[in-house]
C-alpha positions as CSV (number, residue, x, y, z in Angstrom):
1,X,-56.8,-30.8,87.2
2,X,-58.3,-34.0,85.7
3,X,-60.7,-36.1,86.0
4,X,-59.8,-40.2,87.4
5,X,-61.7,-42.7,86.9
6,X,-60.6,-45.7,90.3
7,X,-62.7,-49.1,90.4
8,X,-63.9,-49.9,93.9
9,X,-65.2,-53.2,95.2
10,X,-66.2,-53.5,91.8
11,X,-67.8,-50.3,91.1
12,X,-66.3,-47.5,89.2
13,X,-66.1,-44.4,91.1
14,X,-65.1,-40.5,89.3
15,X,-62.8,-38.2,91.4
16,X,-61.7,-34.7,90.1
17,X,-58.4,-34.6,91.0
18,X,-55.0,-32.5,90.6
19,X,-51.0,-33.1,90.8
20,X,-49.1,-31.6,93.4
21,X,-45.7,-32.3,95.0
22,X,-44.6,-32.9,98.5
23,X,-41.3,-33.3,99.9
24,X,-40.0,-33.2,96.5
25,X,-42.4,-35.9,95.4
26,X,-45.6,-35.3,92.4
27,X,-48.5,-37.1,94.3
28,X,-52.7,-36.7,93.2
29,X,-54.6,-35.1,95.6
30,X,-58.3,-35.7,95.7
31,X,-60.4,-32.4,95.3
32,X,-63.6,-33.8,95.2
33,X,-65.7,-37.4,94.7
34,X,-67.5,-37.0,91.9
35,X,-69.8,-40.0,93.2
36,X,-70.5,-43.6,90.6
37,X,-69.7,-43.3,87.2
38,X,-73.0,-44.5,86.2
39,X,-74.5,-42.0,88.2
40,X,-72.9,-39.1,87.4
41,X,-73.2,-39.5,83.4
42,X,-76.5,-40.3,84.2
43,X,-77.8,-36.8,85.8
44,X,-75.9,-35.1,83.0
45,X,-73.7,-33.1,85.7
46,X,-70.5,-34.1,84.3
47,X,-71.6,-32.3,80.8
48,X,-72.5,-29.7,82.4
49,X,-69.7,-29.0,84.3
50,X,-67.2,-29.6,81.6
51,X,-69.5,-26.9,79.3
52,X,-69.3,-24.4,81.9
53,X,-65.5,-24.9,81.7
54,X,-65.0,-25.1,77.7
55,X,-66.3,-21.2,78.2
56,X,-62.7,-20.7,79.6
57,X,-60.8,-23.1,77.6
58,X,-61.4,-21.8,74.3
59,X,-58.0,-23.7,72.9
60,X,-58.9,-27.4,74.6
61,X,-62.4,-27.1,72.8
62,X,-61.0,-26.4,69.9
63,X,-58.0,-28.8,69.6
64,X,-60.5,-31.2,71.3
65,X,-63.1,-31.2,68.4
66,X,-59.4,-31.5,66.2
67,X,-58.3,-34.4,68.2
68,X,-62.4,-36.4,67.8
69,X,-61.9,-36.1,64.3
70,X,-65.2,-34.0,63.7
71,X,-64.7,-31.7,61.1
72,X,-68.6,-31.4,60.9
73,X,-68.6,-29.8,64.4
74,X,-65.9,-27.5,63.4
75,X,-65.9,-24.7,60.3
76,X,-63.3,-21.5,60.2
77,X,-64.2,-18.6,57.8
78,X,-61.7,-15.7,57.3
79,X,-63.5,-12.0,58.8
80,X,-61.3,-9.2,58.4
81,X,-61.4,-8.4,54.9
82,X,-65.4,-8.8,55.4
83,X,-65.5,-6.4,58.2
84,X,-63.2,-3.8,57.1
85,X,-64.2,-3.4,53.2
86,X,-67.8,-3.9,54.2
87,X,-67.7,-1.0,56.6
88,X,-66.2,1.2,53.9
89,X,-68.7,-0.5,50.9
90,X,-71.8,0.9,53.0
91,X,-69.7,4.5,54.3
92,X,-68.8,5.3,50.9
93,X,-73.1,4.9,49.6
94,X,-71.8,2.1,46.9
95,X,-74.4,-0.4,48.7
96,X,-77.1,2.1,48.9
97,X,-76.6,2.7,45.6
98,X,-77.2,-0.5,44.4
99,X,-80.3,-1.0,46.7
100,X,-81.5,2.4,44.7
101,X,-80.8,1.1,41.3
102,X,-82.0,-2.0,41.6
103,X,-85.3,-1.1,43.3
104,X,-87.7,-2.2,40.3
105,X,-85.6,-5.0,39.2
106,X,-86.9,-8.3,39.6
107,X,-83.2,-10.5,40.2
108,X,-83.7,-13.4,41.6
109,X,-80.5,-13.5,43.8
110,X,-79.0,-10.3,45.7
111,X,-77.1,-8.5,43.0
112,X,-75.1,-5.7,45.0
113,X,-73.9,-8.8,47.3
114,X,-72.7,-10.4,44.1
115,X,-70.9,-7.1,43.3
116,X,-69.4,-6.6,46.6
117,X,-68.4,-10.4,46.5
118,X,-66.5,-9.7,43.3
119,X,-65.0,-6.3,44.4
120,X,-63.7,-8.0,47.6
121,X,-62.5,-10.4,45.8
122,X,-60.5,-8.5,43.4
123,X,-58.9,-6.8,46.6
124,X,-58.0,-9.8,48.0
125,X,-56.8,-12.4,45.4
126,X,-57.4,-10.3,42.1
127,X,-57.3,-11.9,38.6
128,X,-59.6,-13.8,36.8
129,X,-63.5,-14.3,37.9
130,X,-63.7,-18.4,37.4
131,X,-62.6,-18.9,40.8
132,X,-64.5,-16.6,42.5
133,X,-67.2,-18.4,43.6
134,X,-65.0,-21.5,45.3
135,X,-62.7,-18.5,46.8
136,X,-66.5,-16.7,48.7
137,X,-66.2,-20.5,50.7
138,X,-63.4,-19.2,52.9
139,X,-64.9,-15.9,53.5
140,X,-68.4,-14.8,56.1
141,X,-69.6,-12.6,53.9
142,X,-73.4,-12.0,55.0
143,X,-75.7,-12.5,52.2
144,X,-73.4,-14.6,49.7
145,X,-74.1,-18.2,50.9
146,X,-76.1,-18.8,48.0
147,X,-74.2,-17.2,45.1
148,X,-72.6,-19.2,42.4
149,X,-70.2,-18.1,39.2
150,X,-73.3,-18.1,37.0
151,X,-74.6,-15.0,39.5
152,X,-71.2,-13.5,39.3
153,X,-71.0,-12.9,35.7
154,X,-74.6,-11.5,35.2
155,X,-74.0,-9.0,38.1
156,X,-71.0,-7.7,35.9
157,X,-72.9,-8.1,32.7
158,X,-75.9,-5.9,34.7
159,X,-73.3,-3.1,35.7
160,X,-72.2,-3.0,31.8
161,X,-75.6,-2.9,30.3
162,X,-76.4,-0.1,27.5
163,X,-79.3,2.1,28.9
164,X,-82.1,3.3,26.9
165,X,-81.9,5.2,23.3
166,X,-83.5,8.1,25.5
167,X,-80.3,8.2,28.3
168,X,-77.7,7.9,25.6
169,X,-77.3,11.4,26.0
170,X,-74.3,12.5,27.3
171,X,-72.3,9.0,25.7
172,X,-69.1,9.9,23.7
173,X,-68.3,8.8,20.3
174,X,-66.6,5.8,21.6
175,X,-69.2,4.2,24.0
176,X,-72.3,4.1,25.5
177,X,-73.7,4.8,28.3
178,X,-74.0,1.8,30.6
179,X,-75.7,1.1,34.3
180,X,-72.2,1.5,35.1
181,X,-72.4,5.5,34.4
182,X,-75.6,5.7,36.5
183,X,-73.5,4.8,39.6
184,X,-70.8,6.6,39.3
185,X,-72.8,9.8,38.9
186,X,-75.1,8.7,41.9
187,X,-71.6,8.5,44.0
188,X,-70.6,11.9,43.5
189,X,-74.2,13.1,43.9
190,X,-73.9,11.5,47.6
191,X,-70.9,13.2,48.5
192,X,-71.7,16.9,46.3
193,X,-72.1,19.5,48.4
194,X,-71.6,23.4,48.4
195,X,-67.6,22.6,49.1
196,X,-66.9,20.2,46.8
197,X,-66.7,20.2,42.9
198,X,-64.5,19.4,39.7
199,X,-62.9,22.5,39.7
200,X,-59.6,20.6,38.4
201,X,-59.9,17.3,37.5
202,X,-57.1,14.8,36.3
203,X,-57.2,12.0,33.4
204,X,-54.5,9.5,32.4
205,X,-55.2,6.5,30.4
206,X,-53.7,2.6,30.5
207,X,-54.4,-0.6,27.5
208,X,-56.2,-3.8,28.9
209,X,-55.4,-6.7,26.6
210,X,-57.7,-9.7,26.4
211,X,-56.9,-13.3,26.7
212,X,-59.9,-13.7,24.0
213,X,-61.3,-11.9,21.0
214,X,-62.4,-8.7,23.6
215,X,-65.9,-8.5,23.1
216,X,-68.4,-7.8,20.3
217,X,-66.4,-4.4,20.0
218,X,-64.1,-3.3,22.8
219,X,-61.1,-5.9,21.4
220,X,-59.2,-4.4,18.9
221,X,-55.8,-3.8,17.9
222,X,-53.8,-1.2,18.8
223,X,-50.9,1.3,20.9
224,X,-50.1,-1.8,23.5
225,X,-48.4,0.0,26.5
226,X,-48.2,-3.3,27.6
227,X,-45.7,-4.7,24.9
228,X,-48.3,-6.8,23.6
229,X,-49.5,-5.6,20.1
230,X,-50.7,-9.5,19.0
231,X,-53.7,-9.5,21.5
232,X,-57.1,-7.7,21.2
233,X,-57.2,-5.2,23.8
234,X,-59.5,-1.8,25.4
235,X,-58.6,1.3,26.5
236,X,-59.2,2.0,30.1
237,X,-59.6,5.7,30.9
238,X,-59.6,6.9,34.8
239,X,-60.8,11.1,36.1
240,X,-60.4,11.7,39.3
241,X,-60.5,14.7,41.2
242,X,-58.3,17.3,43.0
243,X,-57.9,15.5,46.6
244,X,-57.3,12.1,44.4
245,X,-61.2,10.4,44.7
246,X,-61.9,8.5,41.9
247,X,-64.7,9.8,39.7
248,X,-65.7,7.8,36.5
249,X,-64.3,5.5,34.3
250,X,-64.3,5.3,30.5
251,X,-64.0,2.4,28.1
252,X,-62.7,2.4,24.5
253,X,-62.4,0.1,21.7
254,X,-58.5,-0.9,21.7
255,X,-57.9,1.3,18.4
256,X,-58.8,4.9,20.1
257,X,-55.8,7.1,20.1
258,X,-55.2,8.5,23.0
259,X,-55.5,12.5,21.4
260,X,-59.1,12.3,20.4
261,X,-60.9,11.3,23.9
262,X,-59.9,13.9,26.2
263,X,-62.7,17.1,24.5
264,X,-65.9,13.9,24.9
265,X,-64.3,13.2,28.0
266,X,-64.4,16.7,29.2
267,X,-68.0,17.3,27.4
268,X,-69.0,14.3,28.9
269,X,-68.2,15.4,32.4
270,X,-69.7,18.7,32.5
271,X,-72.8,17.1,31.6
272,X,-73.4,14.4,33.5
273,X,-71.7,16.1,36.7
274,X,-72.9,19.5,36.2
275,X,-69.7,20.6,36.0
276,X,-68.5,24.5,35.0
277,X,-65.7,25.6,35.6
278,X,-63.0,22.9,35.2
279,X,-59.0,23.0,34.8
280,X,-58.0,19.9,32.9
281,X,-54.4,17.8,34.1
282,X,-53.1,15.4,31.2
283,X,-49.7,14.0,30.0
284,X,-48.0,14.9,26.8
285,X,-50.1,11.7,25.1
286,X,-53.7,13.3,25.1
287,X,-52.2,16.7,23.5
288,X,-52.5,17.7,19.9
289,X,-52.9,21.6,18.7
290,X,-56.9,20.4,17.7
291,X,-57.6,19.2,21.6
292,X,-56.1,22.4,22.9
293,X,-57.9,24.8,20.4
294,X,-60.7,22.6,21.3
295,X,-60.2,23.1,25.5
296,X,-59.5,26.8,24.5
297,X,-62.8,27.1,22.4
298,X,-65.0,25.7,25.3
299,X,-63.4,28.5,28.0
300,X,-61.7,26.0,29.7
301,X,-58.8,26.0,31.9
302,X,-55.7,23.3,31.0
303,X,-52.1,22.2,32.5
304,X,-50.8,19.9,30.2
305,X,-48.2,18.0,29.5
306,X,-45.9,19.3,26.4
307,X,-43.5,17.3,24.2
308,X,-40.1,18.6,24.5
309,X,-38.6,16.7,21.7
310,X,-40.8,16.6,18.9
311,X,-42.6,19.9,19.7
312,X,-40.2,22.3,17.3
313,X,-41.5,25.4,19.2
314,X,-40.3,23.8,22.6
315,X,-37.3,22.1,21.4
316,X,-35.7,25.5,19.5
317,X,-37.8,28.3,21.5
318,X,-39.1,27.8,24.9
319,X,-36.0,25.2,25.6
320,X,-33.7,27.7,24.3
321,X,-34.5,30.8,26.3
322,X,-32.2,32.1,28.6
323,X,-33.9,33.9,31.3
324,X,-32.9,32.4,34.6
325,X,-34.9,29.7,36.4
326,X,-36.5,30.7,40.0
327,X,-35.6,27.4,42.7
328,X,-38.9,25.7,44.3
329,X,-38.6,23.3,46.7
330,X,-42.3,21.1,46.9
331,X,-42.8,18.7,50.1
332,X,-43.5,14.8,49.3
333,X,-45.8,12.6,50.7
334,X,-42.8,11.3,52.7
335,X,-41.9,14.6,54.4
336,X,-39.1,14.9,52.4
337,X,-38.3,18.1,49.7
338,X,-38.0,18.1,46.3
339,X,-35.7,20.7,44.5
340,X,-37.1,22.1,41.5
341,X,-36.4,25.1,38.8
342,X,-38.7,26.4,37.3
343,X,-38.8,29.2,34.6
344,X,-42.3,31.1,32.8
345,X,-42.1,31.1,28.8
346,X,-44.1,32.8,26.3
347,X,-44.5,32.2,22.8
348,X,-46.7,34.2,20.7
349,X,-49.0,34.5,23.6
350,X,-48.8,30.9,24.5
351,X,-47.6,30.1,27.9
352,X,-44.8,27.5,28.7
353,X,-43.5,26.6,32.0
354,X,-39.9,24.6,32.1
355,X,-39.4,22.6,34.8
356,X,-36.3,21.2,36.0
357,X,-35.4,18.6,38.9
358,X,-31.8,18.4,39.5
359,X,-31.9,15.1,41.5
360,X,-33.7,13.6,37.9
361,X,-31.2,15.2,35.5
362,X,-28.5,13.5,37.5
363,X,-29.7,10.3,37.7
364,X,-30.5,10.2,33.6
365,X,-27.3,11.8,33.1
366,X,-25.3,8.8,34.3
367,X,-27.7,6.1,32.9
368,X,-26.8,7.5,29.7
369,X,-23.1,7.6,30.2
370,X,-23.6,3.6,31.2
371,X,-25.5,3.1,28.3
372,X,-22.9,5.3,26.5
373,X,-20.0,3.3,27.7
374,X,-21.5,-0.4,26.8
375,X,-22.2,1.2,23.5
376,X,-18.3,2.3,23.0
377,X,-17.1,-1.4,24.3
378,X,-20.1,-2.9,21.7
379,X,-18.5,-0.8,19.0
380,X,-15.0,-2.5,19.5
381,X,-16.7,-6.1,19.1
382,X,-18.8,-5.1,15.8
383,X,-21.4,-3.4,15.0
384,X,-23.8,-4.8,12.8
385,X,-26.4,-5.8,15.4
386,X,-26.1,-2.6,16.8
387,X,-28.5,-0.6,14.8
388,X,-31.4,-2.7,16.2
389,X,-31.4,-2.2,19.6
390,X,-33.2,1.3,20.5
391,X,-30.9,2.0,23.3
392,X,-28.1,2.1,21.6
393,X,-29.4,3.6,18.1
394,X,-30.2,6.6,19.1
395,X,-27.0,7.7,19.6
396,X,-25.4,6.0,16.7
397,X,-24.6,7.9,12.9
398,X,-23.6,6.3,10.3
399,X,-19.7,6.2,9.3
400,X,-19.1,8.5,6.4
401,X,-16.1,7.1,4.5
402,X,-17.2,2.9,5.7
403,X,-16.8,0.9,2.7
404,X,-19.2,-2.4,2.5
405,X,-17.5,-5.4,2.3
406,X,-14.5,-4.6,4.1
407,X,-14.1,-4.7,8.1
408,X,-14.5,-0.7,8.7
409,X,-17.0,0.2,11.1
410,X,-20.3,1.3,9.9
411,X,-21.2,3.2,13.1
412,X,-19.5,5.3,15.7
413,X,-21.2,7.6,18.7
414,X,-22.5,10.7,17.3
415,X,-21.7,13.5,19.9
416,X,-24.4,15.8,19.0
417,X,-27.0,13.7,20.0
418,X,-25.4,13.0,22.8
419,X,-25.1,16.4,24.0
420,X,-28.8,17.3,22.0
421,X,-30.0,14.5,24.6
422,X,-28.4,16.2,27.6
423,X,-30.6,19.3,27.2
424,X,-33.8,17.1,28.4
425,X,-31.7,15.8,31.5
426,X,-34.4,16.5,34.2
427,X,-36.8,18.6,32.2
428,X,-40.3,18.8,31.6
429,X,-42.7,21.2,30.0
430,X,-46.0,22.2,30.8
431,X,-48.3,24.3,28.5
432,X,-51.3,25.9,30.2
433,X,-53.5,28.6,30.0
434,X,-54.6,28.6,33.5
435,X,-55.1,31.7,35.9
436,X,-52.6,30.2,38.7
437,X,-48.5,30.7,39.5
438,X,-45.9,28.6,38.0
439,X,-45.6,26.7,41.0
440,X,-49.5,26.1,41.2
441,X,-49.2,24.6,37.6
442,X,-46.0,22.4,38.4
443,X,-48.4,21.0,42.1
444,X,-51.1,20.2,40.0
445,X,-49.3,18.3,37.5
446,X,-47.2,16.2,40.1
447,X,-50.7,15.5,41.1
448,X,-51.3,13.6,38.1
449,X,-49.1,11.0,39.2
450,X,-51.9,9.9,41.5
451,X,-53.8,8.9,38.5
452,X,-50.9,6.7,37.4
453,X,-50.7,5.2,40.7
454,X,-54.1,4.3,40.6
455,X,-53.6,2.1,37.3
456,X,-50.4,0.6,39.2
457,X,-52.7,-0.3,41.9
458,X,-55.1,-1.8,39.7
459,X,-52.9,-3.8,37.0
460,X,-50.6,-5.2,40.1
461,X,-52.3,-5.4,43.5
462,X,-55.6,-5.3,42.1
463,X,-55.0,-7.1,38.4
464,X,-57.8,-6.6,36.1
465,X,-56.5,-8.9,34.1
466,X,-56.7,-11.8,32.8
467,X,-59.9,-11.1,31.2
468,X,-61.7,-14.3,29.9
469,X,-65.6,-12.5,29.2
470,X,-67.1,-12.7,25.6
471,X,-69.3,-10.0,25.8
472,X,-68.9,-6.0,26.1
473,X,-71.5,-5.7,28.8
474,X,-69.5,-8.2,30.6
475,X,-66.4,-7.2,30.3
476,X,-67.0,-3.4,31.8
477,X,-69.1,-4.9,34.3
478,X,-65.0,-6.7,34.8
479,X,-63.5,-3.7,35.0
480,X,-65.5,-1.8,36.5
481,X,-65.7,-4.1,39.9
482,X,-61.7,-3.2,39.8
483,X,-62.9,0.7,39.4
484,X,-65.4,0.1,42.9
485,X,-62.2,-1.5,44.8
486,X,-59.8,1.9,43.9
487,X,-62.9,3.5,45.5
488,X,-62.5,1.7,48.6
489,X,-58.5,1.6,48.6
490,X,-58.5,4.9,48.5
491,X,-61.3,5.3,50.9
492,X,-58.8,3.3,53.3
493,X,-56.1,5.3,52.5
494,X,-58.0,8.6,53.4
495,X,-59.2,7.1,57.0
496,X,-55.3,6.3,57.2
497,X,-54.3,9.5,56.5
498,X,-55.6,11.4,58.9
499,X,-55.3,8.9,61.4
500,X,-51.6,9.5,60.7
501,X,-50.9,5.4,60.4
502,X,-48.9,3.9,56.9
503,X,-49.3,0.4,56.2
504,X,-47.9,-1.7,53.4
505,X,-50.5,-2.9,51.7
506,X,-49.9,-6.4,51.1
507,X,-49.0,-6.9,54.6
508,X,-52.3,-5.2,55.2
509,X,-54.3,-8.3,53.1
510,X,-52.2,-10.8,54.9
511,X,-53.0,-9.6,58.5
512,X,-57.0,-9.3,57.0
513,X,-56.9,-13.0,56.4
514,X,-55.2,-14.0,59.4
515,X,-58.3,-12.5,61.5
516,X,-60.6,-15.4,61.3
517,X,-63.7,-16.6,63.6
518,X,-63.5,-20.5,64.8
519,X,-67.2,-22.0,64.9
520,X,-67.8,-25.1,67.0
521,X,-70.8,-27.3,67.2
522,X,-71.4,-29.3,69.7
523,X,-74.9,-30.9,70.7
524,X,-76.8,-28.0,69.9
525,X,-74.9,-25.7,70.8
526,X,-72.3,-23.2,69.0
527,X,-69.7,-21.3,70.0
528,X,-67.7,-19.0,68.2
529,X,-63.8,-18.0,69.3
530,X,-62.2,-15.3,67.5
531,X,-58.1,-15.3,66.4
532,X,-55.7,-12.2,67.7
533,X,-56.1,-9.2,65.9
534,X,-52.3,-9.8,64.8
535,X,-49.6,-6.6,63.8
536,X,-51.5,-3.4,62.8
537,X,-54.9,-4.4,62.5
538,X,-56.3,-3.4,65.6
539,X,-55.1,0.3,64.6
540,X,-56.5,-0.1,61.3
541,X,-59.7,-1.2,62.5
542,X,-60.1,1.5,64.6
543,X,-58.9,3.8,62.1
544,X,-61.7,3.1,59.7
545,X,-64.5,2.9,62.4
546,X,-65.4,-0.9,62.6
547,X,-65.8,-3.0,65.7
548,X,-63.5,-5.8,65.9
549,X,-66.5,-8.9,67.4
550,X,-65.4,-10.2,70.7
551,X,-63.1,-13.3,71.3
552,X,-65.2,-15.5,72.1
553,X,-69.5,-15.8,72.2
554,X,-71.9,-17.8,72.4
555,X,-73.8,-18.2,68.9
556,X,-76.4,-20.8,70.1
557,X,-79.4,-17.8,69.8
558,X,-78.5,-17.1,66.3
C-alpha cells in the first residue's frame, strides 16, 4: 500500500491505494480517498496515521531517517556488553563496594562508573587507556556520559593510592598497602560465610614490562618471562582460591625474585583474610629450602612444585627409586581422562610424590628425537654456530681428540645426556607435607594451572599491557582494573558452568557488540528498536540472569 497523489480539475486530491492484478494484469485499486491534499496535511491526520504505522515498520523508519539524511534524528549505541558485565559488576558486590568506599569522599565525577568504564573496556578492546574515553561513545553505559580520560586516570590513580601509616599493617616488604587492598578484602568479606574459606589457596606469578620508566618504583630490571630484559618492568602476583575465584593481587618492583614473596604473601593473607589453616599450591619457581622451612615453621600445609633437574636429592634419590608406580586416571574439564602414575617417596622424612603422564612423555620424547635429528644433519654442515643455540647445546660435548685449525668436528651428540634427558620424559615432582593422598596432592596441583590460565586471560584477551602511566599509584590502579575484569570472567564462566553452556570467548565479545539499540528522533518523539539477539546470546543472557529490553519501545517519557 502507498499513498497517490492525482490532480483533479485542478486540485490535488490523496488516495491510499494498493497493487493488485487481474486477469493477469497489475492494476491500483483505490482503498480509500484521503480527501484534498491541503486539507488533509492540514488537520495533521496523515502524520498521524503514518506514526501509528512506523510502530509496525520498525525497518522503513529506520532506513527512512537513513534515506533524509538526518543523522541528528538517528544515534546507535552498542548494549550487550553493558547489560551483561553490568549485571555481574553489581552480583558480584564490586559496585557496592565502591559506593562504600567512597562514601566520605568528595569526587567531583562518579568514580566507580569510571572504574567500571575502564574494566569494561579492558574486556572488550583491552590495551592501552588513551582511547578509552572516545571508545565509552559507542557504548550506553548509564552514568558515563560525562566522563573524560582526565577522570579515567585519577580513578586508577584512586584505586592505587597508599593508605595511612596506621593501615600499613599487614603490607609486605615489597609494597604497600593501597585502596586497592581495601577492596579486595571487602569482596571476600561479601561472599565469607561459615562454608567458605582459604583452606588451600593457589599463587603463580607473571612480569609486566613498561613501555616507560615503570613508575617512581615498580620499573626495574629484572627475570623477563617475557623475553624482554631491556624494558623496566613489575611483578604481577595473582592468589586465588580452591574453586578458582580470584582473591587479591600483589605488585612488586621488577627485581623481586620470585623465591622470596611467597612467606609475606602467605603472612599477608592470614592477616588481612583471617585466614588459619591454609595449604599452599606453587610451581617449582617460588621454592627454595628457606621458604619451605619457613611454610614448615608457621604450621602450614604446602604442595609444591620440586625441581627435578637441579634438585640433587630428586635427580639421584626420589628419581631413582624403584618401587612401582600406582595408575590414576583424573577427569578433564572436557570429559575426557587423563592417565597418570604416580609413586609416594620419602627422603629423610621428606615426602616426594613422582608423577608421570604417559601421553606427555611421548610427546617430549619425539620432539627431542626431531630436535635430535636436525642436530645430527647440522653436525654434517659444521658446527661452529652450533654451540649457541640452546636447543641444540644441551645435547652437544665437546670432541676429545678435535684439533683447532684443522676441519675436524669440535662437537658430536653426547648420548648420556640424551638418555639423562629421557628420565624427565613426562615427569613431575611434587614436595608436600600435606595430610591428603597422593592423588589429592597431584588434583590440587593440576589446579594450579587455573592460575596460569588466568594470566593467559589477562596478557591476551584481556592485555594489560601496553602500560603508558608515570606514576605507581597509577599504574596498580592499571592493573588492577584488569584484576576486577578476571573477577567478572570468571563470574561468567561460573553462571556458564552450571548452566551447562561453552562459549568461545571471543565469539562471545563479537555477538555482545552486535546487540545494539537503534534511537530515532523524530518531532519530539523517540523511539527505540532493538537488533536480534544473534548466535548464543539469548542463552547467555539468560544464563547470567539479565533481561534482554524489548524490540522495540517507545522512549518519548524518558
Amino acid at each position: 500500500m502507498f499513498v497517490r497523489e492525482k490532480r483533479i480539475n485542478g486540485y490535488s486530491y490523496l488516495y491510499l491505494v494498493e497493487s493488485v492484478r487481474e486477469d493477469g494484469r497489475s492494476k491500483q485499486r483505490i482503498i480509500k480517498n484521503l480527501g484534498r491534499k491541503e486539507v488533509v496535511l492540514a488537520d495533521g491526520g496523515l502524520d498521524r496515521l503514518a506514526a501509528s504505522i512506523a510502530r509496525y515498520a520498525d525497518r522503513a523508519s529506520v532506513l527512512a531517517q537513513l534515506a533524509a539524511g538526518n543523522p541528528d534524528g538517528l544515534s546507535c549505541k552498542r548494549i550487550g556488553a553493558p547489560l551483561l558485565f553490568g549485571r555481574l559488576w553489581q552480583e558480584s558486590g564490586i559496585a557496592a563496594v565502591f559506593e562504600e568506599l567512597l562514601a566520605g569522599r568528595q569526587f567531583e565525577f562518579p568514580v566507580e562508573r569510571a572504574v567500571f568504564a575502564t574494566v569494561l573496556h579492558r574486556i572488550m578492546v583491552s590495551g592501552s587507556d588513551r582511547a578509552c574515553d572516545k571508545w565509552l561513545e559507542d557504548y550506553d553505559i548509564p552514568g558515563t556520559e560525562e566522563l573524560g580520560l582526565h577522570h579515567l586516570y585519577r580513578a586508577m590513580a584512586w584505586l592505587g593510592e597508599e593508605l595511612p601509616d596506621e593501615e600499613q599493617g599487614d603490607a609486605t616488604p615489597f609494597a604497600p598497602r593501597t585502596v586497592k587492598d581495601l577492596v579486595e578484602e571487602r569482596l571476600f568479606a561479601r561472599r565469607h560465610d561459615l562454608f567458605t574459606d582459604l583452606s588451600v589457596v593457589f599463587m603463580d606469578t607473571t612480569s609486566l614490562y613498561f613501555e616507560g620508566a615503570g613508575g617512581e618504583t615498580l620499573g626495574a630490571r629484572g627475570h623477563s618471562k617475557d623475553y624482554r630484559p631491556q624494558l623496566a618492568q613489575m611483578i604481577l602476583g595473582v592468589v586465588i582460591d580452591q574453586d578458582g575465584r580470584p582473591i587479591c593481587t600483589e605488585m612488586w618492583p621488577g627485581n623481586t625474585a620470585d623465591v622470596s614473596v611467597l612467606v609475606p604473601v602467605i603472612d599477608r593473607l592470614r592477616s588481612r583474610f583471617g585466614i588459619g589453616r591454609v595449604c599452599v599450591v606453587a610451581d617449582r619457581g617460588m621454592i627454595s629450602a628457606a621458604t619451605i622451612a619457613a611454610l614448615e615453621e608457621r604450621g602450614l600445609e604446602y604442595v609444591l612444585g620440586a625441581r627435578e633437574r637441579t634438585d640433587r636429592i630428586v635427580r639421584e634419590v626420589v628419581l631413582a627409586d624403584e618401587r612401582p608406580y600406582t595408575p590414576l586416571c583424573l577427569e578433564r574439564a572436557g570429559g575426557d581422562e587423563t592417565q597418570l602414575f604416580i609413586k609416594e617417596v620419602k627422603v629423610a622424612g621428606k615426602r616426594y610424590i613422582v608423577c608421570r603422564n604417559e601421553a606427555v612423555a611421548i610427546e617430549e620424547a619425539e620432539t627431542r628425537r626431531k630436535v635430535v635429528a636436525a642436530l645430527d644433519r647440522q653436525l654434517t654442515r659444521g658446527d661452529k654456530a652450533l654451540i649457541g643455540n640452546s636447543a641444540y647445546r644441551r645435547f652437544l660435548r665437546p670432541v676429545s681428540d678435535a684439533k683447532p685449525g684443522r676441519k675436524h668436528k669440535l662437537f658430536e651428540i653426547d648420548a648420556g645426556k640424551l638418555a639423562e634427558e629421557a628420565r624427565f620424559d613426562g615427569v613431575f615432582v611434587l614436595r608436600s607435607n600435606a595430610r591428603i593422598s597422593p592423588l589429592q596432592a597431584v588434583i590440587r596441583y593440576r589446579d594450579l594451572q587455573n592460575v596460569e590460565r588466568l594470566f593467559r586471560v589477562a596478557k591476551a584477551t584481556m592485555r594489560t599491557r601496553p602500560i603508558y602511566h608515570s606514576s605507581d599509584a597509577a599504574i596498580r590502579g592499571h592493573v588492577f582494573c584488569s584484576f576486577l575484569a578476571l573477577i567478572l570472567h570468571q563470574a561468567l564462566d561460573e553462571k556458564l558452568r552450571r548452566a551447562g553452556k561453552r562459549v568461545e570467548w571471543a565469539d562471545l565479545l563479537r555477538d555482545l557488540d552486535r546487540l545494539q539499540e537503534v534511537t530515532i528522533s523524530k518531532r519530539g518523539q523517540q523511539i527505540v528498536l532493538r537488533t536480534p539477539a544473534t548466535n548464543s546470546i539469548g542463552p547467555i543472557f539468560k544464563a547470567a540472569g539479565v533481561a534482554l529490553p524489548a524490540n522495540v519501545r517507545d522512549a518519548s517519557a524518558s
